[in-house]
C-alpha positions as CSV (number, residue, x, y, z in Angstrom):
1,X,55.8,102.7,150.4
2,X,56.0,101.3,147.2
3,X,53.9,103.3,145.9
4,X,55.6,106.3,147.1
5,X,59.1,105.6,145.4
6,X,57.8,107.1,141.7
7,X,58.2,110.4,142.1
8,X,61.5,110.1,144.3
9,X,63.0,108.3,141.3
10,X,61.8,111.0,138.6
11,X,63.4,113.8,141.2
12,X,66.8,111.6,140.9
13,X,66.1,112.3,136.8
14,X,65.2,115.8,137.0
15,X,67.7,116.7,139.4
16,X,70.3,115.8,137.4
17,X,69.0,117.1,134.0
18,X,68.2,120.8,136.1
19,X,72.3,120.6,137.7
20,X,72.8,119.7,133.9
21,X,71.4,123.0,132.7
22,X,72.4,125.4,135.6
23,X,75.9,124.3,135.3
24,X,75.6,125.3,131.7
25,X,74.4,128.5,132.1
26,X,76.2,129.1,135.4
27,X,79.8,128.0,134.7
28,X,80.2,130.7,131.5
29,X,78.9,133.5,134.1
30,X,81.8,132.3,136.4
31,X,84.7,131.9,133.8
32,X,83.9,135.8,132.5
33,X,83.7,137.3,135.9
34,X,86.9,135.2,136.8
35,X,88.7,136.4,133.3
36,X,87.3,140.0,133.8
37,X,89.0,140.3,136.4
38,X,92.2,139.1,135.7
39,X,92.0,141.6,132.2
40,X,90.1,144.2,134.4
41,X,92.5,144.0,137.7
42,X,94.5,147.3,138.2
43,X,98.2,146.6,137.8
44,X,101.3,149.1,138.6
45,X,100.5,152.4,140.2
46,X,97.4,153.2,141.0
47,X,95.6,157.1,142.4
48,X,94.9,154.9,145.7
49,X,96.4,156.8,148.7
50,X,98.0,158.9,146.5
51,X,96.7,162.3,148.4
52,X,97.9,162.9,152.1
53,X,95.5,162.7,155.0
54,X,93.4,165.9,155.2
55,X,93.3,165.2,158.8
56,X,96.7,163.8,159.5
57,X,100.4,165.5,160.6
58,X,101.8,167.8,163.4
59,X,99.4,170.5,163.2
60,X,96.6,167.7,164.6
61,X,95.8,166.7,167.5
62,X,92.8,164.1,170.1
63,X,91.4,165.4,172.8
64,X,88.7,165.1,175.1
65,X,86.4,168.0,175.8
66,X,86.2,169.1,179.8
67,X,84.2,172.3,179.1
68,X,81.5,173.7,177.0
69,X,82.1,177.5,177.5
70,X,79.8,178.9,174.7
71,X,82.2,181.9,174.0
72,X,82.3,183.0,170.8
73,X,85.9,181.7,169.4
74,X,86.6,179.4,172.1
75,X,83.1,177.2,172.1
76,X,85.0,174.6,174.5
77,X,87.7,173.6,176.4
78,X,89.3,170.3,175.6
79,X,92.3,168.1,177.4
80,X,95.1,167.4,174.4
81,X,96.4,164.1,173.7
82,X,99.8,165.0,173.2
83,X,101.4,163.8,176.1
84,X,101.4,167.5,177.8
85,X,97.9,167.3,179.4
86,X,97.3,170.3,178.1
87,X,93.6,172.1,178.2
88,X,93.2,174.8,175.5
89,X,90.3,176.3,174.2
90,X,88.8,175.3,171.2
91,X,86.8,177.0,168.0
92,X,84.0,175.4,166.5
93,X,81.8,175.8,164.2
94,X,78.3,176.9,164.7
95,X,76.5,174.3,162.9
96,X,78.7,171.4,164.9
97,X,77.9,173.6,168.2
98,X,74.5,174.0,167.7
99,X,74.1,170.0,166.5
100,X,75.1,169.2,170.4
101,X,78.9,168.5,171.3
102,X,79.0,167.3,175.2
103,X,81.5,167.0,177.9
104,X,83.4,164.0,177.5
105,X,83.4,164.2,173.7
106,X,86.6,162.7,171.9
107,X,87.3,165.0,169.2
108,X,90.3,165.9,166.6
109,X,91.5,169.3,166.0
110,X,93.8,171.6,164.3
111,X,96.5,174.0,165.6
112,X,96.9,177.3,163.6
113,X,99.6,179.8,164.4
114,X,98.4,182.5,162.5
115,X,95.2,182.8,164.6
116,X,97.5,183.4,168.0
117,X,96.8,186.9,167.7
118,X,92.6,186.7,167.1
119,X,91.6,184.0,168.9
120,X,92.4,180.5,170.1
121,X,94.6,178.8,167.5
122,X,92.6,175.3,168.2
123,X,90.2,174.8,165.7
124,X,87.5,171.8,166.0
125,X,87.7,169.2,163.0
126,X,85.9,166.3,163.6
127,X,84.7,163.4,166.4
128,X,87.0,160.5,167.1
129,X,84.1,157.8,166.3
130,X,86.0,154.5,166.2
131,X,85.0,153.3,170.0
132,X,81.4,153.2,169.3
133,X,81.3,152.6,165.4
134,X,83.7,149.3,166.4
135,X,81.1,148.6,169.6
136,X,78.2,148.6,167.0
137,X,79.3,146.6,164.6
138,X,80.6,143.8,167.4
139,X,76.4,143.9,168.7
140,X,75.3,143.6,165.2
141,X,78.0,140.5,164.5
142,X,77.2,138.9,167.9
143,X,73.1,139.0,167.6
144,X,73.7,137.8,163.6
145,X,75.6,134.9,164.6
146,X,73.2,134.4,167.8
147,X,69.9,134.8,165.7
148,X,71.2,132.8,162.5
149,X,74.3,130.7,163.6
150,X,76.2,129.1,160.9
151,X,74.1,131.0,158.4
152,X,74.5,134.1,160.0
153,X,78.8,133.2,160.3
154,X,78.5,132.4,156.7
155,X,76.7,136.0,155.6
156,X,79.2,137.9,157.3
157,X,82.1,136.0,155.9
158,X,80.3,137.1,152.4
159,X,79.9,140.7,153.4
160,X,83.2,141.2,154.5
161,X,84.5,139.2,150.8
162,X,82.3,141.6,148.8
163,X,83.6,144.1,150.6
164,X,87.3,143.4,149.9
165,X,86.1,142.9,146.2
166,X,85.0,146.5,146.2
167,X,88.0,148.5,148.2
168,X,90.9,146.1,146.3
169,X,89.6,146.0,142.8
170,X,86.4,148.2,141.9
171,X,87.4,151.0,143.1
172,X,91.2,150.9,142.3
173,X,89.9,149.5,138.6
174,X,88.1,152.8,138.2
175,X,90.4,155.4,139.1
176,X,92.7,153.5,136.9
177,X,90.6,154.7,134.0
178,X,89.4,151.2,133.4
179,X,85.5,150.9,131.6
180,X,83.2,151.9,134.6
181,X,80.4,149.6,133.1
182,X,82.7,146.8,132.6
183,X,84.8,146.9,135.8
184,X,80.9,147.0,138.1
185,X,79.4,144.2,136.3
186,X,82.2,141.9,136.7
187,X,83.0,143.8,140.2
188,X,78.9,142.8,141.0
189,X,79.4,139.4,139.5
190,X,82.1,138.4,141.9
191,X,80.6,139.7,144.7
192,X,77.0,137.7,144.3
193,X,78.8,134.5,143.6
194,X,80.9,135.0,147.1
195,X,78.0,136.6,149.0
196,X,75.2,133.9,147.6
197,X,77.1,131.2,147.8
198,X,78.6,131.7,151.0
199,X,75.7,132.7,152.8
200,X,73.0,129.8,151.8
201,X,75.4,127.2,150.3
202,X,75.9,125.8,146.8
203,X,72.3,124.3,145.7
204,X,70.1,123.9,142.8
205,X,67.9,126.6,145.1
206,X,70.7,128.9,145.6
207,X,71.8,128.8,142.2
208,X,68.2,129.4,140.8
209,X,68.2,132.8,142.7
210,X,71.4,133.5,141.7
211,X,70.1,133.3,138.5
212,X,67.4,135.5,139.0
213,X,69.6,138.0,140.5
214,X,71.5,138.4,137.5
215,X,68.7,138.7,135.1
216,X,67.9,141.5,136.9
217,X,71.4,142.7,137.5
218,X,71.3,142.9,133.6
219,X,67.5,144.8,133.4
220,X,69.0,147.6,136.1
221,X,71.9,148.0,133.8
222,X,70.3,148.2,130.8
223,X,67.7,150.7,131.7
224,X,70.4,152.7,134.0
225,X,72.3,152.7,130.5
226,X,69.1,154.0,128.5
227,X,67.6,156.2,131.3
228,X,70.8,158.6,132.3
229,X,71.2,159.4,129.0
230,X,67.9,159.8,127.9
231,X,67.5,162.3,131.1
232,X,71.1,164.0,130.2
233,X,72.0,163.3,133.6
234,X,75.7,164.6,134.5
235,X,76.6,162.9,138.3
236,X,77.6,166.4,138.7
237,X,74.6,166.9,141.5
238,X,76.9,167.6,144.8
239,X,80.3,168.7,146.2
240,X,82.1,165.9,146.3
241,X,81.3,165.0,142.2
242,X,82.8,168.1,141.6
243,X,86.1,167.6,144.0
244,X,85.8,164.2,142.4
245,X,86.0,165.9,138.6
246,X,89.2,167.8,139.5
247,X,91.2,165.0,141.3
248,X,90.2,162.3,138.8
249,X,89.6,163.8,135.6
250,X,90.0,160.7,133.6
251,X,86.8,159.6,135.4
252,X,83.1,159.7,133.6
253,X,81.0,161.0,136.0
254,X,77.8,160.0,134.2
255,X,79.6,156.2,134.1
256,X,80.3,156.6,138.3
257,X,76.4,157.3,138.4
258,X,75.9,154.6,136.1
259,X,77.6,152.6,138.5
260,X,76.0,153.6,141.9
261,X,72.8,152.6,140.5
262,X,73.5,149.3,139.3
263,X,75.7,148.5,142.7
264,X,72.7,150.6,145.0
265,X,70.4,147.9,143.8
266,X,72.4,144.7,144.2
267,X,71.4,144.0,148.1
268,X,67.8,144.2,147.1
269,X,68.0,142.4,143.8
270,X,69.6,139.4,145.9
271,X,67.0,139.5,148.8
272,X,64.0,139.5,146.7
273,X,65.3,136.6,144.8
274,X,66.3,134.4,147.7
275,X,63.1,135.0,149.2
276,X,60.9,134.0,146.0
277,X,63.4,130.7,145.7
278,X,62.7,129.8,149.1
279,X,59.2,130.3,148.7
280,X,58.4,128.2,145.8
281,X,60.6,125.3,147.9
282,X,58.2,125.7,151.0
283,X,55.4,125.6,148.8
284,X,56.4,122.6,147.5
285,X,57.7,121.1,150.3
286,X,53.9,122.0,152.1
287,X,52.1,120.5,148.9
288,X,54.4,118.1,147.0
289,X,52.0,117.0,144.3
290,X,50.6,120.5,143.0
291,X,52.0,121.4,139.3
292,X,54.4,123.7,138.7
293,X,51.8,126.3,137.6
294,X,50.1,126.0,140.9
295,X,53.2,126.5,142.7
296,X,53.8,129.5,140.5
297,X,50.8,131.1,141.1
298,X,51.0,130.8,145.2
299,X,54.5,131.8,145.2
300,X,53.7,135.2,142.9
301,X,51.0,136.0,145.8
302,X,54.2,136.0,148.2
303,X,56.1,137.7,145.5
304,X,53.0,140.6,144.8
305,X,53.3,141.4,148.4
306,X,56.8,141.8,148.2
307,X,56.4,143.9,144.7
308,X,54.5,146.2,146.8
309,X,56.5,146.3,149.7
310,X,59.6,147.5,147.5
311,X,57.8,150.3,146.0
312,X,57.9,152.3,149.0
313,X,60.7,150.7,150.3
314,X,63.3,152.2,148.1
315,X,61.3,155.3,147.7
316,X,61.2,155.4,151.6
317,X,65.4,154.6,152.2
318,X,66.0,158.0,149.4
319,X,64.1,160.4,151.2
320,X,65.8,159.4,154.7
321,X,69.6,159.7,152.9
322,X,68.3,163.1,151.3
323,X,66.0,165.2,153.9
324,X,68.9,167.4,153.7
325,X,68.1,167.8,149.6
326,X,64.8,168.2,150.2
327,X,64.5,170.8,152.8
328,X,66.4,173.1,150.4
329,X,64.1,172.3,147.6
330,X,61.0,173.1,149.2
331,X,62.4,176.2,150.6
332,X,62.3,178.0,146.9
333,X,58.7,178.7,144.9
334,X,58.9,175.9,142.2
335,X,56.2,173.5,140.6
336,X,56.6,170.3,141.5
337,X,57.1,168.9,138.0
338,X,60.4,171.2,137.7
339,X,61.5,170.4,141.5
340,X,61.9,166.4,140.5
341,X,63.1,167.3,137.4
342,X,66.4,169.4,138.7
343,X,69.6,168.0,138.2
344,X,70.2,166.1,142.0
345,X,66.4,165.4,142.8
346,X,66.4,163.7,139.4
347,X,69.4,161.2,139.8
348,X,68.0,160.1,143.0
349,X,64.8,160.0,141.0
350,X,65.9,157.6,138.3
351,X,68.1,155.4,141.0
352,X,64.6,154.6,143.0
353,X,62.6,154.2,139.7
354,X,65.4,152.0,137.9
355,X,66.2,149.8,140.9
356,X,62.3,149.5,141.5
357,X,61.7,148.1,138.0
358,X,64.5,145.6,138.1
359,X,63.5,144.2,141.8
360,X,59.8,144.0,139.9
361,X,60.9,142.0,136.4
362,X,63.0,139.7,139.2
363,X,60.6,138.5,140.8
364,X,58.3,136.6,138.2
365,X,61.8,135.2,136.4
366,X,63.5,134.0,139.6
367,X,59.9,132.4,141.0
368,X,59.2,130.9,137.1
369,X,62.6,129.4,137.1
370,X,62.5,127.9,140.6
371,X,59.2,126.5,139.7
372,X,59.9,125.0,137.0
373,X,63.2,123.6,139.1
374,X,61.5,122.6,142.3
375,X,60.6,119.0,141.5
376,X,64.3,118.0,141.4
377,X,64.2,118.0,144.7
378,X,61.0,115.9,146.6
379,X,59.8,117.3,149.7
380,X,60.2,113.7,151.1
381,X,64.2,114.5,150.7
382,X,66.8,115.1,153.6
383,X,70.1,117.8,153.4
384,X,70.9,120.7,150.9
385,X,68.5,122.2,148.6
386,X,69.0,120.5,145.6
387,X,70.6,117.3,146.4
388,X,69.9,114.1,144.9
389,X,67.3,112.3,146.3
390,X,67.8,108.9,148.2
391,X,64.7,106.5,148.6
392,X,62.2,106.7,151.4
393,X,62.7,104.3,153.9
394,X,61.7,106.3,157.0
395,X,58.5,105.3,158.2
396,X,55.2,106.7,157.3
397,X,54.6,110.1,159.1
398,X,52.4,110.3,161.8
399,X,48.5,111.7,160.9
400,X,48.6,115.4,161.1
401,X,52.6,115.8,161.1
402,X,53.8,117.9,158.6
403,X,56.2,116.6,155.5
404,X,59.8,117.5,155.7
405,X,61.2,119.8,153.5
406,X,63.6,118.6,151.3
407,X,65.3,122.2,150.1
């Protein structure tokens, strides 16, 4: 036993020296995000709700379908919501006909007088989706918190934090004409120190991938900085930049795309760092007296895998969200070099690539600075990640039983 109290003292050392140095370099990150956004936070009036509900006011109304008809001009037949019980017949569109639309369906639509005289004045807008939308995302709460518990409880807590960080101050900050770059970095600051923190708790560990995340918050926005200008990209690459131009002119729209790439790349950044912080603890934890550089090297063999892994990964997730895109692409008689190189193809381009490269330079920082931190905390110690060590006085394990992890 005596023997084994050495290193548990030197962890006691280290750990305190490491808190020493992440508080330094983690307390200055915390004071400018909180200071950014007091000077960044958008005062007085803002654009938000400023426009009435396209979908909203006495003209619309629910209703539940009771008939598919097929006629041309009155495609369904649908119960109203109104009160009157009413069931009128309904236009809609080809493309939403021809997509499916069911007996049963709740659906919104539009009354129009002036087409009493062609045709039915009911006009099909949308699906009411809230009843399974809210159904989902109670199933996806219920198996987190089932599958991870506290953990899980703790994540969604973050979510929904970083969430309200976004809809109360991003996006209010820039329609208000604020600095786009300014307003996400400190907007992605405050979200990773809620989100991290919340979900896996305030440790040496946790802070160490925090760290990592933000070195490679700050490669993503550097090259996102270098790369849309250097491609002369516009963010004028669909309908809603455009609607987006003429109802907030004050807006950059090269800065919003700016923007989306650096926030697209945030849930990635973080998972790639927590995983390589956790894996240099195991390792250690499995193997407490290999060096640092040993622990390095077997935790870049985890983090390789996951390098390669992310390649297709991001590349996979654009061409799901732009099949759409890409069917009209192929359809016309280009080269390939000139079909990635159009204006929308190339923005999604340059999001994958950019994102890519600062998941890949995260990896080797974040598992470097956890190695080099891991000893601060002996595999032989109980609790958080991180804490200080107490001496061993548990009794010597059992042949064959494997250490406890002390992070």
């Amino acid at each position: 036993m005596g023997h084994h109290h050495g290193p548990v003292a030197l962890g006691g050392r280290e750990a305190r020296r490491a808190r020493r140095i992440l508080l330094a370099i983690t307390l200055p990150l915390l004071i400018g995000t909180l200071i950014g956004l007091a000077l960044l936070w958008p005062s007085g009036q803002t654009p938000v709700g400023s426009q009435p509900n396209p979908v909203d006011g006495p003209n619309f109304a629910d209703a539940t379908v009771v008939e598919v008809t097929g006629e041309v001009g009155q495609e369904i037949r649908a119960e109203l919501h109104d009160g009157s019980g009413d069931v009128v017949p309904v236009q809609v569109a080809p493309e939403i006909y021809a997509a499916g639309i069911d007996t049963g369906d709740h659906i919104r639509v539009f009354f129009t007088a002036s087409a009493l005289g062609s045709g039915s004045p009911y006009v099909f807008v949308d699906f009411v989706r809230g009843t399974p939308l809210i159904l989902l995302a109670v199933v996806y709460g219920l198996l987190v918190l089932a599958v991870a518990r506290v953990r899980g409880l703790m994540a969604i807590l973050g979510l929904l934090l970083s969430m309200a960080v976004v809809v109360v101050f991003l996006v209010p900050a820039l329609m208000s004409g604020e600095s786009p770059l300014l307003v996400t970095l400190v907007g992605a600051s405050a979200m990773m120190f809620v989100a991290v923190y919340l979900a896996h708790g305030v440790s040496i560990r946790t802070t160490t991938a925090l760290l990592g995340t933000f070195a490679g918050l700050a490669i993503t926005t550097a090259l996102a900085g270098w790369a849309t200008a250097a491609a002369e990209l516009s963010g004028v690459g669909s309908e809603t930049s455009i609607m987006l131009n003429a109802m907030l002119p004050g807006v950059g729209l090269r800065d919003l795309l700016l923007c989306g790439i650096v926030i697209a790349g945030l849930g990635a950044l973080n998972d790639v760092t927590i995983t390589q912080a956790s894996a240099v603890w195991e390792l250690h934890a499995a193997s407490p007296t290999d060096s640092r550089v040993r622990v390095f090297r077997r935790a870049m063999r985890i983090g390789r895998d996951h390098i390669a892994s992310t390649v297709y990964t991001l590349a996979f997730a654009y061409v799901g969200t732009a099949l759409p895109t890409l069917l009209i692409v192929m359809l016309y008689d280009r080269p390939l070099g000139s079909t990635l190189t159009a204006g929308e193809i190339a923005e999604e381009v340059v999001r994958t690539l950019v994102s890519s490269i600062g998941l890949v330079l995260a990896i080797p920082a974040t598992t470097a600075l956890a190695a080099a931190l891991v000893r601060t905390a002996p595999s032989t110690a109980t609790g958080a990640a991180g804490d200080a060590p107490q001496p061993d006085r548990s009794p010597a394990p059992r042949p064959g039983s494997d250490p406890v992890p002390g992070a």
